[in-house]
C-alpha positions as protocol buffer text, in pm:
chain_id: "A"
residue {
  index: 1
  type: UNK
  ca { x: 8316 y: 8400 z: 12903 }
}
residue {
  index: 2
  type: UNK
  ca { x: 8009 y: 8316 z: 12684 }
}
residue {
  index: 3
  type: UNK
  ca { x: 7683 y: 8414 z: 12848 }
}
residue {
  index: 4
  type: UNK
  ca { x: 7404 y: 8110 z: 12845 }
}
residue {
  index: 5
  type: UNK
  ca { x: 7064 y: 8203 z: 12752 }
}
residue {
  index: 6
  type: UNK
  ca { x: 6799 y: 8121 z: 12994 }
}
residue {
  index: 7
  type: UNK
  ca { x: 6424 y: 8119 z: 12947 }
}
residue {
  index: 8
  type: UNK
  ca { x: 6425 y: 8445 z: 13114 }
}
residue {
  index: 9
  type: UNK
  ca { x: 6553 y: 8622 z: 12791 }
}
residue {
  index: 10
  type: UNK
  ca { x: 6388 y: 8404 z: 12561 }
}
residue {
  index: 11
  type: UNK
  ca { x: 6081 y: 8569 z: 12714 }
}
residue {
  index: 12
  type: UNK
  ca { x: 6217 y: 8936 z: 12663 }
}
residue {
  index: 13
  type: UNK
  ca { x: 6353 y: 8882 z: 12303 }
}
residue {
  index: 14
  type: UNK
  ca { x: 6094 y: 9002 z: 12079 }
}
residue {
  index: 15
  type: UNK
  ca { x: 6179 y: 8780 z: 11781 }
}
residue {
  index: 16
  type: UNK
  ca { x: 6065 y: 8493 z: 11941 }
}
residue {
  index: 17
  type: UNK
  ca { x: 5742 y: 8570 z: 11951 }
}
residue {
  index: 18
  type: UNK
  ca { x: 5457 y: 8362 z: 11831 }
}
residue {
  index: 19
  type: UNK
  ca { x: 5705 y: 8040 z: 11834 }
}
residue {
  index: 20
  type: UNK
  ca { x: 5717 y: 7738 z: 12055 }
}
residue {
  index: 21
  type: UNK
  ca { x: 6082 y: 7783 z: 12184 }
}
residue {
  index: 22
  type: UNK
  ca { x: 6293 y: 7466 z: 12353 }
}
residue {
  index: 23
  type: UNK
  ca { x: 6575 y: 7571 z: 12573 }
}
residue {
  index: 24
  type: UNK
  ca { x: 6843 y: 7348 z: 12653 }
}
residue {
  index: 25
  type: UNK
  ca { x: 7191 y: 7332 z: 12754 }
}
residue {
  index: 26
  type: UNK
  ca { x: 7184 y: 7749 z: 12660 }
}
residue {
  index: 27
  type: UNK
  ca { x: 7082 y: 7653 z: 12288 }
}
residue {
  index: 28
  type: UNK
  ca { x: 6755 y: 7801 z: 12172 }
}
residue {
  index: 29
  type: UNK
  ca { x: 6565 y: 7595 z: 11917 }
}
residue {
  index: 30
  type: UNK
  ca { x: 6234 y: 7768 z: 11752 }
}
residue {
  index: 31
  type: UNK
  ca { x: 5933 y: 7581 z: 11553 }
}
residue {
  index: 32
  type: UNK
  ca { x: 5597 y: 7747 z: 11429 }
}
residue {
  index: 33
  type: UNK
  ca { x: 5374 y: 7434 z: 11501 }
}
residue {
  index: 34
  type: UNK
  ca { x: 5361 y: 7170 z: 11797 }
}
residue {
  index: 35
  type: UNK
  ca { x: 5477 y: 6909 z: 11539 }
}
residue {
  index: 36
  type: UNK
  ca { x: 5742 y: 7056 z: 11458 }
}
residue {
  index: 37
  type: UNK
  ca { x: 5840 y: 7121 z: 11824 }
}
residue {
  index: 38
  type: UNK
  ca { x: 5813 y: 6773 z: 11907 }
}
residue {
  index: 39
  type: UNK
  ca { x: 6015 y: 6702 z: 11602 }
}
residue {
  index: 40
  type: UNK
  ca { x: 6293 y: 6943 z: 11782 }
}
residue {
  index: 41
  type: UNK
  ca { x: 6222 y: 6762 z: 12162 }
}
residue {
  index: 42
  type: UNK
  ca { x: 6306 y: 6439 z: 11988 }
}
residue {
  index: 43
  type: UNK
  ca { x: 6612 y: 6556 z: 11857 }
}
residue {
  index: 44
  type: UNK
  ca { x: 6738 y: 6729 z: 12151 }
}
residue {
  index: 45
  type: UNK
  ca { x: 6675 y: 6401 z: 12361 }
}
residue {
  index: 46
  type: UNK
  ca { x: 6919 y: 6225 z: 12141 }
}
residue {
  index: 47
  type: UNK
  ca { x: 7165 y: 6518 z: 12111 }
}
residue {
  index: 48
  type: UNK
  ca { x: 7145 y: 6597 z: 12509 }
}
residue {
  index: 49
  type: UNK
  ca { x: 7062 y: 6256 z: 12692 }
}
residue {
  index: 50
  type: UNK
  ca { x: 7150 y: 6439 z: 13101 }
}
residue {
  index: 51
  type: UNK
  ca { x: 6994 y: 6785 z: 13006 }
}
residue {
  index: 52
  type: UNK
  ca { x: 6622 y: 6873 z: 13120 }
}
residue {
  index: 53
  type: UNK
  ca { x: 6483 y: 7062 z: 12809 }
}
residue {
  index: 54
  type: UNK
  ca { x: 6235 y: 7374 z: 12901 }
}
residue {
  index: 55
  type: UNK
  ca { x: 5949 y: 7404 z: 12602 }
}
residue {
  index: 56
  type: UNK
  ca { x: 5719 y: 7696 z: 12615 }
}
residue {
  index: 57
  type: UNK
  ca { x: 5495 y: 7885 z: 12378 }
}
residue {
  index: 58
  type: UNK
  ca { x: 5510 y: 8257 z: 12322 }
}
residue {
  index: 59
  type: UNK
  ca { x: 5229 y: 8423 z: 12178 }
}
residue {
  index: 60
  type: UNK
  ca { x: 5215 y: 8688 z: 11970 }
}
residue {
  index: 61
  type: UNK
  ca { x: 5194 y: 9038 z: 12155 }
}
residue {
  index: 62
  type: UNK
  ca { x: 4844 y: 9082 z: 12125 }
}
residue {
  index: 63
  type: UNK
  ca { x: 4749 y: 8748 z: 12166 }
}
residue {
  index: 64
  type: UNK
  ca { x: 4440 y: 8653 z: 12414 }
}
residue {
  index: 65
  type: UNK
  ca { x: 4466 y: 8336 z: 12523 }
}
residue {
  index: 66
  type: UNK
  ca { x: 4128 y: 8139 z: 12708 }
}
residue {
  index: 67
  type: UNK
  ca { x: 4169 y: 7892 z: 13027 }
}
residue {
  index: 68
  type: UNK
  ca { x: 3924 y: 7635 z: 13066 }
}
C-alpha cells in the first residue's frame, strides 16, 4: 500500500524548504518563485479538474517573516 503525502510531511521534510510547495492528489510539486507556482496551479487544474490543490510557502529555517 503506497503511503500519500500530506501537507503534514511536506512541513517536516527539510528539503523543501524555502519553496512554494502545491500538494495535490499525494503529488508534491515545488517552484522557487510565485510565478512559477502559479505556472504549476495552472497545470495541476488541468491535470486534476475534482482535486482541491493545498499551496503553501516554506521559508527557509531562519527565516523572519513580518505581519502587517
Amino acid at each position: 500500500m503506497i503511503k500519500k503525502v500530506t501537507m503534514a510531511d511536506v512541513f517536516k521534510n527539510s528539503r523543501y524548504r524555502g519553496k512554494h510547495v502545491v500538494l495535490v492528489s499525494g503529488e508534491v510539486y515545488t517552484a522557487k518563485t510565485g510565478e512559477g507556482a502559479a505556472k504549476i496551479l495552472e497545470k495541476v487544474r488541468k491535470e486534476h479538474p475534482r482535486s482541491t490543490p493545498e499551496v503553501a510557502y516554506l521559508p527557509k529555517a531562519h527565516s523572519l517573516i513580518l505581519w502587517m
